[in-house]
N, CA and C atoms as an extended XYZ file, in Angstrom:
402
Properties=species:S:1:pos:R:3:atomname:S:1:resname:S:1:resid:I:1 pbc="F F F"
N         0.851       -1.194        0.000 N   UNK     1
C         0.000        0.000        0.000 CA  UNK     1
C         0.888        1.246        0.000 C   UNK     1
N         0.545        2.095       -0.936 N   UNK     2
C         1.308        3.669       -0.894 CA  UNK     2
C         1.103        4.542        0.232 C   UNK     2
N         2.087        4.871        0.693 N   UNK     3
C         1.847        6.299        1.670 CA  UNK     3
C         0.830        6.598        1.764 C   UNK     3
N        -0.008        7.419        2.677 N   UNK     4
C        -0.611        7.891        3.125 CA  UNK     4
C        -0.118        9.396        2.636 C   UNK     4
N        -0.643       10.037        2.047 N   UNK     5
C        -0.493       11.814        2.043 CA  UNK     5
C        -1.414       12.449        2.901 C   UNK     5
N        -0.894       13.571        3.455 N   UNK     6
C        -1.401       14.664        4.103 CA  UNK     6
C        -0.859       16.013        3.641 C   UNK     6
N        -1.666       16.860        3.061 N   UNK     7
C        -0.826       18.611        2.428 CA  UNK     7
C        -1.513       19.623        3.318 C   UNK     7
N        -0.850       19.956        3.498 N   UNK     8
C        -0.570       21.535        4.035 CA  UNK     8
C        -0.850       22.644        2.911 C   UNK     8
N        -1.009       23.824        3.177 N   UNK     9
C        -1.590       24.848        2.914 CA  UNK     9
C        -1.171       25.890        3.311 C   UNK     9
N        -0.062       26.571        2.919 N   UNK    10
C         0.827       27.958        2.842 CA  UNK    10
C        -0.090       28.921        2.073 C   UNK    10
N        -0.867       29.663        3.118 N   UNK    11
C        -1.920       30.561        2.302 CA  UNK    11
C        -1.034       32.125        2.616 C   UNK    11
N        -0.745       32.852        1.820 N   UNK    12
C         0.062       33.824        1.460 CA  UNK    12
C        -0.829       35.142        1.548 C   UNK    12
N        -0.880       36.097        2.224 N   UNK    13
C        -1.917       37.627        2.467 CA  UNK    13
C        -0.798       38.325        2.617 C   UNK    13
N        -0.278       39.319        1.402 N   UNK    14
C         0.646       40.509        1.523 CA  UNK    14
C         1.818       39.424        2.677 C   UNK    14
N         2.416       40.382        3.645 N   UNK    15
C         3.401       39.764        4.365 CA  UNK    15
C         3.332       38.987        5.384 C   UNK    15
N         1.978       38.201        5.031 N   UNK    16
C         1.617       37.435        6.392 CA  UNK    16
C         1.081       36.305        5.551 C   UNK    16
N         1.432       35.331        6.741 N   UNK    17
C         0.724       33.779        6.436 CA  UNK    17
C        -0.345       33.067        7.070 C   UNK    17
N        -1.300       32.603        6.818 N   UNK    18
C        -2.181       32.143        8.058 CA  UNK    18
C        -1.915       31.048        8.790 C   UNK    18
N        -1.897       30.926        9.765 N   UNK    19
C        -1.386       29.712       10.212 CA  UNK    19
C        -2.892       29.560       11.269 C   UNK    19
N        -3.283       27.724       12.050 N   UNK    20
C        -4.788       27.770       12.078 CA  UNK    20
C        -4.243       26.523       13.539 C   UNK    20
N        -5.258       27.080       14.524 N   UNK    21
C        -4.708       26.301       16.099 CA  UNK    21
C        -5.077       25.157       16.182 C   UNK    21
N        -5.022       23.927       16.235 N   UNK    22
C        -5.757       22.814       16.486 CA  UNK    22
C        -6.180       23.191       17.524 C   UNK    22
N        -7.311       22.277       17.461 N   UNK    23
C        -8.504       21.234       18.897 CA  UNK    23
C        -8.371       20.499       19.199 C   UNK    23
N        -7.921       19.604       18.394 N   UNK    24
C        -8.377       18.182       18.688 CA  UNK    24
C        -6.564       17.233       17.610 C   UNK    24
N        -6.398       16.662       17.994 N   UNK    25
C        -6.326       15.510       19.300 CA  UNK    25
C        -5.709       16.067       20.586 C   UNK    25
N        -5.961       15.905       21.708 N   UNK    26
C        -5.789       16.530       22.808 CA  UNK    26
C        -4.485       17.010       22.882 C   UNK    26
N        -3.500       15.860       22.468 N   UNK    27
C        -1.629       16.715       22.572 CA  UNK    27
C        -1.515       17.318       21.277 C   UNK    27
N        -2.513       17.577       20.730 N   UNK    28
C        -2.004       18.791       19.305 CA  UNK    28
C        -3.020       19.900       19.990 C   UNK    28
N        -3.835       19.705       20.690 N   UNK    29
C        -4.776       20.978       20.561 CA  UNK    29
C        -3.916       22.166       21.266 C   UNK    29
N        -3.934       23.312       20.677 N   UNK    30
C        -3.966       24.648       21.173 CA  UNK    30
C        -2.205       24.554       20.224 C   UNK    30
N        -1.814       23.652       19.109 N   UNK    31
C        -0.612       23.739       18.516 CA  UNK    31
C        -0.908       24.526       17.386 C   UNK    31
N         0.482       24.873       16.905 N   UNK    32
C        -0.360       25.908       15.468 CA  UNK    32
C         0.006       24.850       14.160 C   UNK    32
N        -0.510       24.867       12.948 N   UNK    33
C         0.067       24.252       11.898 CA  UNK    33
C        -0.383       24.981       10.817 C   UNK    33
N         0.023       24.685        9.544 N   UNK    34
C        -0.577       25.122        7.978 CA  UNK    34
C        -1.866       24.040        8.239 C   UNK    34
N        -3.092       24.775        7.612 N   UNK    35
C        -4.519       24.004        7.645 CA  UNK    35
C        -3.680       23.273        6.306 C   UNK    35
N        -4.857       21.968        6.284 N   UNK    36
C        -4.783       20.861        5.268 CA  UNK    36
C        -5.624       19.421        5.562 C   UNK    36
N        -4.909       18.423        5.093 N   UNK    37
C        -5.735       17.296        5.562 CA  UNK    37
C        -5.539       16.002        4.371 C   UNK    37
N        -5.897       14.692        4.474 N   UNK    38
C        -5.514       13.935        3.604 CA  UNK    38
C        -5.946       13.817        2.443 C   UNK    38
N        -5.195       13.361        1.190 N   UNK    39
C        -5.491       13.077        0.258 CA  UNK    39
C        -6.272       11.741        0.321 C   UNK    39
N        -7.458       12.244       -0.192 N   UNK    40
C        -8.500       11.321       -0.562 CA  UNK    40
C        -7.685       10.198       -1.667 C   UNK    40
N        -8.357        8.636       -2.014 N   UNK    41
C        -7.906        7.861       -3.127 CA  UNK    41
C        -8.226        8.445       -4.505 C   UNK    41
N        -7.309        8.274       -5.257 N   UNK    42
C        -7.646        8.842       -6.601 CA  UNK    42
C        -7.632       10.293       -6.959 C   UNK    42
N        -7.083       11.316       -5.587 N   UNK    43
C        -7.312       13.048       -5.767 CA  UNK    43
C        -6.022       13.104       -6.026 C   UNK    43
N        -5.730       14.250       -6.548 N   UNK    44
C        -4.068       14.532       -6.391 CA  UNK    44
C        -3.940       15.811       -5.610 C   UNK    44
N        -2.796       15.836       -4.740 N   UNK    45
C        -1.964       16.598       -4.189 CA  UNK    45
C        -3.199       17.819       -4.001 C   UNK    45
N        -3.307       18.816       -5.171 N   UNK    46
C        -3.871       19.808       -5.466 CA  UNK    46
C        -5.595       19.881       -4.955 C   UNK    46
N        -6.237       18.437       -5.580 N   UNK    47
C        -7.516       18.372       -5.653 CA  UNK    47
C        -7.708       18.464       -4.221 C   UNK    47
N        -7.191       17.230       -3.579 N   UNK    48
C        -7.214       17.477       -1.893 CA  UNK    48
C        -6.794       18.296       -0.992 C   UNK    48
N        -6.141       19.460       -1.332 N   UNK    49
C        -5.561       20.720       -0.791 CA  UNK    49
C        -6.721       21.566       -1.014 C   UNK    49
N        -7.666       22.281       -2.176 N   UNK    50
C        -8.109       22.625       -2.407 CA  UNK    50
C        -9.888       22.343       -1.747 C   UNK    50
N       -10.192       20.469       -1.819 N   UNK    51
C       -10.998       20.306       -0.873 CA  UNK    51
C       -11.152       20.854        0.352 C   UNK    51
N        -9.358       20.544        0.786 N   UNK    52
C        -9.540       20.495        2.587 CA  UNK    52
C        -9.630       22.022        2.787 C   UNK    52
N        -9.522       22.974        2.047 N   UNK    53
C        -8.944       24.151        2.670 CA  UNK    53
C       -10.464       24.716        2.387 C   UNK    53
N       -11.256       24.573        1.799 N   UNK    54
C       -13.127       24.859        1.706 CA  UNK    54
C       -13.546       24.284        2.738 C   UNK    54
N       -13.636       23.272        3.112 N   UNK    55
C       -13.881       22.444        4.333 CA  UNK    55
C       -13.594       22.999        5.378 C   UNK    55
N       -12.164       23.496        5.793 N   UNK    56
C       -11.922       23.617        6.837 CA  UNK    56
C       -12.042       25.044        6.900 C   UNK    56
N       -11.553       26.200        5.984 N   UNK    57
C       -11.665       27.606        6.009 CA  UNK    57
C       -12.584       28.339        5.130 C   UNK    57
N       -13.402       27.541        4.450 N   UNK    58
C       -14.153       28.040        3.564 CA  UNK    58
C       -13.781       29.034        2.433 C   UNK    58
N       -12.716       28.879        1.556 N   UNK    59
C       -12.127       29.456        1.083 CA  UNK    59
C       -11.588       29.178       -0.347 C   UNK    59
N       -11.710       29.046       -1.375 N   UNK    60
C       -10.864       28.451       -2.573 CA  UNK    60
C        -9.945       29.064       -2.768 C   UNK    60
N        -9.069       28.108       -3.321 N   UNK    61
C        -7.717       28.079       -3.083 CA  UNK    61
C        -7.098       27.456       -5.179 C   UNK    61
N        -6.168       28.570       -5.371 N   UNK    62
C        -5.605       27.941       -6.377 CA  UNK    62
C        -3.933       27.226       -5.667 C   UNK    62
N        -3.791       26.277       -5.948 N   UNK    63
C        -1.942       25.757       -5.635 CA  UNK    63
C        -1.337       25.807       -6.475 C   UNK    63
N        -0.397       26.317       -5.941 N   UNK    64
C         1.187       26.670       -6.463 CA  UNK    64
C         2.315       25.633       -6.453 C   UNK    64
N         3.343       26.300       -5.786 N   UNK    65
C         4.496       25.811       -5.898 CA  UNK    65
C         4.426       24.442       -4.199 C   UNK    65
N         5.577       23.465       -4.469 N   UNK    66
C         6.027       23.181       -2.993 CA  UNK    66
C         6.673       24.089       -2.166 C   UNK    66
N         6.314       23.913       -1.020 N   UNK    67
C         7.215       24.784        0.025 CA  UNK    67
C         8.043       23.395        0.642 C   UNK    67
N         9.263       23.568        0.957 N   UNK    68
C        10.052       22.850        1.635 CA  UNK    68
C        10.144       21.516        1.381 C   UNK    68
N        10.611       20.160        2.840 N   UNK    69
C        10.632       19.099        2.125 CA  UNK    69
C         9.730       18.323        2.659 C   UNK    69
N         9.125       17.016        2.210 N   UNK    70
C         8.213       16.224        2.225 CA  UNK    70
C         8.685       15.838        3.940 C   UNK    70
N         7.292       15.652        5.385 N   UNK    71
C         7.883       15.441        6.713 CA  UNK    71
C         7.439       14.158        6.679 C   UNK    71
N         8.174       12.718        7.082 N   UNK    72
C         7.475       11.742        7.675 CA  UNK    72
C         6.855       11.805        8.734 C   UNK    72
N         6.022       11.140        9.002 N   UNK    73
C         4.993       11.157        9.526 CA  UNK    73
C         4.686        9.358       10.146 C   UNK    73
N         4.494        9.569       12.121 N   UNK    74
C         4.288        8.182       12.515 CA  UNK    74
C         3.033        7.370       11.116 C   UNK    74
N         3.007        6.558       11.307 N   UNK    75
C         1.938        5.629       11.097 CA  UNK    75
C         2.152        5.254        8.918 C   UNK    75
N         3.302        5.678        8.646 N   UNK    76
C         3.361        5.620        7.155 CA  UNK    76
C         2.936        6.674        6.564 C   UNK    76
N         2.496        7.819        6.997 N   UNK    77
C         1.838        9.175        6.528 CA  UNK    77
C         3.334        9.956        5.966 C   UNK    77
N         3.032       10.631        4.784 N   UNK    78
C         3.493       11.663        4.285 CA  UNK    78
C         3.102       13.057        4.120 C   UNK    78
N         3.751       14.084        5.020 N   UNK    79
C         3.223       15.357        4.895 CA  UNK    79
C         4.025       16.556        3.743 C   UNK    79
N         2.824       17.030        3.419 N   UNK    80
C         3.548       17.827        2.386 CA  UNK    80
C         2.903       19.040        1.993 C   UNK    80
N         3.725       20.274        1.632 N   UNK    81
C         3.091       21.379        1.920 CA  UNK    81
C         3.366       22.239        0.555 C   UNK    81
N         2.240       23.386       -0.207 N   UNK    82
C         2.208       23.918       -0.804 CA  UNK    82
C         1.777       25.434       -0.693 C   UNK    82
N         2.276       26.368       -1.411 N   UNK    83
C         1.496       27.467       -1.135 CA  UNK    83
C         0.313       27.383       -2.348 C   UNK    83
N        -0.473       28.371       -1.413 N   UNK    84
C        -1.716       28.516       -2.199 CA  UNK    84
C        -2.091       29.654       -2.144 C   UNK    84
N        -2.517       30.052       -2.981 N   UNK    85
C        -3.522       32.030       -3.247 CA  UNK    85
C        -5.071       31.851       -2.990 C   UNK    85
N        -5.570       32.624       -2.212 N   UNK    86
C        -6.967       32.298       -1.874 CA  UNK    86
C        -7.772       33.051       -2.967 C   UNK    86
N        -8.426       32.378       -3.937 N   UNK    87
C        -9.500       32.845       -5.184 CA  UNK    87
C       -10.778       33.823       -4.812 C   UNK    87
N       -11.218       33.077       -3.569 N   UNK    88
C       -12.664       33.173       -3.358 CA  UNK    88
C       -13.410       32.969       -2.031 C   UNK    88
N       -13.891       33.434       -1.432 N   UNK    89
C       -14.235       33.499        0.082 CA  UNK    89
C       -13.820       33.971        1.278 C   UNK    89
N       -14.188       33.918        2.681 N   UNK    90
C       -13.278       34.828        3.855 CA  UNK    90
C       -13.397       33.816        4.272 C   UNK    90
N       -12.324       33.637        4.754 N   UNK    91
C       -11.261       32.360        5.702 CA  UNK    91
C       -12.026       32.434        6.952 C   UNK    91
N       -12.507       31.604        7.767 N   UNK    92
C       -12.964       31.654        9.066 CA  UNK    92
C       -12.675       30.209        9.810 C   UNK    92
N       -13.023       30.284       10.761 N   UNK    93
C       -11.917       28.755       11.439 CA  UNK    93
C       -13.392       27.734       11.774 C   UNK    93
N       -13.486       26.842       10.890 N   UNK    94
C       -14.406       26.118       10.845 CA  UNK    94
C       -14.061       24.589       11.690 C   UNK    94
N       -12.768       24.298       11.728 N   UNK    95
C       -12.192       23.161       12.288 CA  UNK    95
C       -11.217       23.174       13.176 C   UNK    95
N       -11.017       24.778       13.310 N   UNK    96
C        -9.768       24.754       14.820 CA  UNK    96
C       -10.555       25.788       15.319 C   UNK    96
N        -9.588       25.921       16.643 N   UNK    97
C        -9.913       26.438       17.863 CA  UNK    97
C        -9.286       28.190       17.643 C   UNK    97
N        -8.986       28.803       16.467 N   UNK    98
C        -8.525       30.122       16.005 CA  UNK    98
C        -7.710       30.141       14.582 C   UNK    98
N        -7.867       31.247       14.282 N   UNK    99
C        -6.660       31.143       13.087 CA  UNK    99
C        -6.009       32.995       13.196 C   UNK    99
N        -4.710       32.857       12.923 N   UNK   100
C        -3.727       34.361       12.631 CA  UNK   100
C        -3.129       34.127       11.679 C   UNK   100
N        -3.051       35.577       11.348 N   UNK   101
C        -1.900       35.832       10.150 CA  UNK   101
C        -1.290       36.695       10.845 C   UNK   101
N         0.328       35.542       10.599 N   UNK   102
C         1.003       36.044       11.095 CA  UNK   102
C         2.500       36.243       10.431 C   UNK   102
N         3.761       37.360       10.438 N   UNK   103
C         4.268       37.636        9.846 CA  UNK   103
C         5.926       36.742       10.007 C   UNK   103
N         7.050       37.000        8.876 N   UNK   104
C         7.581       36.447        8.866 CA  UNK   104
C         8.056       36.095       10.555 C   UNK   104
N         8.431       37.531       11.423 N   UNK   105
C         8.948       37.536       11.923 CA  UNK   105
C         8.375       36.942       13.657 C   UNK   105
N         6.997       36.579       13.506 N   UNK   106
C         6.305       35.833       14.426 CA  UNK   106
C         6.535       34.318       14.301 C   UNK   106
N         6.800       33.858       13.237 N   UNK   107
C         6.672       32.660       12.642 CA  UNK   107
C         7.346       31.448       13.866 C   UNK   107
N         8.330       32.063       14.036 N   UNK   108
C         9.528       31.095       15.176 CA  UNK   108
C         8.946       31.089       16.536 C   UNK   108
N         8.106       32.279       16.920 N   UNK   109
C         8.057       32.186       18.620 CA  UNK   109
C         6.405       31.220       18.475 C   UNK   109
N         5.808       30.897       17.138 N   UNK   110
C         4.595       30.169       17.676 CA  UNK   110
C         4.579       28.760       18.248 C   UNK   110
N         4.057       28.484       18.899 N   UNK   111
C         4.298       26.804       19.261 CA  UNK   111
C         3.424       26.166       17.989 C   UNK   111
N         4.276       25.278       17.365 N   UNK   112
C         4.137       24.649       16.225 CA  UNK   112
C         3.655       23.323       16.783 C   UNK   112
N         2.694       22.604       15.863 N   UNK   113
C         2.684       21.291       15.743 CA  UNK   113
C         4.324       20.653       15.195 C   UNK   113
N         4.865       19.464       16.034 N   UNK   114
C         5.848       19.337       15.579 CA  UNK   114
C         6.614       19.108       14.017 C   UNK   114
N         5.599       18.539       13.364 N   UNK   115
C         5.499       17.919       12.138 CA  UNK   115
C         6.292       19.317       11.288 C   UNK   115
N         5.224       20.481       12.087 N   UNK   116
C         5.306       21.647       10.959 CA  UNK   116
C         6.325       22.368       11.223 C   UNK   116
N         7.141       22.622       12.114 N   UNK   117
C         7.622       23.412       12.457 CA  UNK   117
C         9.055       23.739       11.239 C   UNK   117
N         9.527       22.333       11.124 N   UNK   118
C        10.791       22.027       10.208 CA  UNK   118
C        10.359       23.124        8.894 C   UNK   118
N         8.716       23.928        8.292 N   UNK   119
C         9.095       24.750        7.229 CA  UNK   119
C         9.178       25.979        7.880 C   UNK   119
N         9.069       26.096        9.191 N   UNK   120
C         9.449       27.691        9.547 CA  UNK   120
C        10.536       28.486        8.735 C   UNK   120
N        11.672       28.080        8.315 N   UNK   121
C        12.555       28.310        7.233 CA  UNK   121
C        11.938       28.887        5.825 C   UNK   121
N        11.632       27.943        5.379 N   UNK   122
C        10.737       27.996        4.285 CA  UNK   122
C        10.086       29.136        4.058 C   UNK   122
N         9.287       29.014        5.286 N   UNK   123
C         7.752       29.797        5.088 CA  UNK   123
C         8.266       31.494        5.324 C   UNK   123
N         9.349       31.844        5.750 N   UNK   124
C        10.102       32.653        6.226 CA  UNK   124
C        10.231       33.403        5.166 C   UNK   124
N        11.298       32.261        4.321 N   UNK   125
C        11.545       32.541        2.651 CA  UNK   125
C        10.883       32.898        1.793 C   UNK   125
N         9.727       32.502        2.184 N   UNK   126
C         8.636       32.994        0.993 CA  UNK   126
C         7.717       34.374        1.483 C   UNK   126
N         7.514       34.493        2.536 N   UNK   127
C         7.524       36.284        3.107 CA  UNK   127
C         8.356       36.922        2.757 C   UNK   127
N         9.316       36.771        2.830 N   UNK   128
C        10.000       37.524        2.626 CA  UNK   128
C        10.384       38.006        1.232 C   UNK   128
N        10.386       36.816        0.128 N   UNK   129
C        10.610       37.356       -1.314 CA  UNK   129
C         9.419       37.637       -1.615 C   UNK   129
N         7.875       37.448       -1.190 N   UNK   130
C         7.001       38.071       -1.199 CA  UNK   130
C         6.700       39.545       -0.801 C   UNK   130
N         7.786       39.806       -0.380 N   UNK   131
C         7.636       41.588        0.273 CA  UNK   131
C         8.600       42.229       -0.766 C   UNK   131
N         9.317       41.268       -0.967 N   UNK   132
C        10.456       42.017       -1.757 CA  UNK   132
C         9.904       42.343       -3.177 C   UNK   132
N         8.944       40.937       -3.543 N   UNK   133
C         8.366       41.311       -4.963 CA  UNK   133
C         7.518       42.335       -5.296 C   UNK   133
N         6.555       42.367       -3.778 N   UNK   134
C         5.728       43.590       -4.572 CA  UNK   134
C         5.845       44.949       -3.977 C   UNK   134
């Protein structure tokens, strides 16, 4: 059986990123991560990024590029993260316990879900040439 995927969701607003608190499971709740969720059988990467991020923030989402590198994950799961531009809707926290946008320079002091923390780098990188571009 193939991996298990799970994507992430680098949603990009001028110089800030949203990042969204868990609830639930009790030792993730009140952690921060990129919203996302698993790839369904037969979706790709995109289709299920785009699901989860309506679902969970009510929001459409076009995907972009990868951010960073693919995290293992207990149980055979693969996590993996993309940025995305929000098309259509206002983001509201339908499946966690809050959501911020927050800027490059907040990025390090949030308590991360562990999984996520490894693109703080990343996500850094892309604020930042995002400020620079426009």
């Amino acid at each position: 059986m193939p991996n298990q995927v799970v994507v992430a969701g680098a949603l990009i607003r001028g110089e800030t990123v949203l990042v969204a608190q868990r609830d639930r499971p009790p030792e993730l709740a009140g952690l921060w991560e990129l919203p996302g969720g698993k790839v369904a059988t037969g979706e790709s990467d995109a289709e299920a990024l785009v699901r989860e991020l309506v679902e969970e923030l009510g929001v459409e989402v076009t995907v972009g590029d990868r951010l960073g590198a693919d995290v293992a994950l207990p149980g055979g799961l693969t996590l993996r993260a993309y940025l995305v531009t929000a098309t259509e809707g206002d983001v509201q926290a339908r499946e966690h316990r809050a959501l911020r946008w927050v800027t490059a320079d907040e990025l390090a002091s949030l308590a991360w879900v562990p999984a996520d923390r490894g693109w703080v780098p990343d996500l850094v990188a892309a604020l930042r040439q995002t400020a620079c571009g426009s």
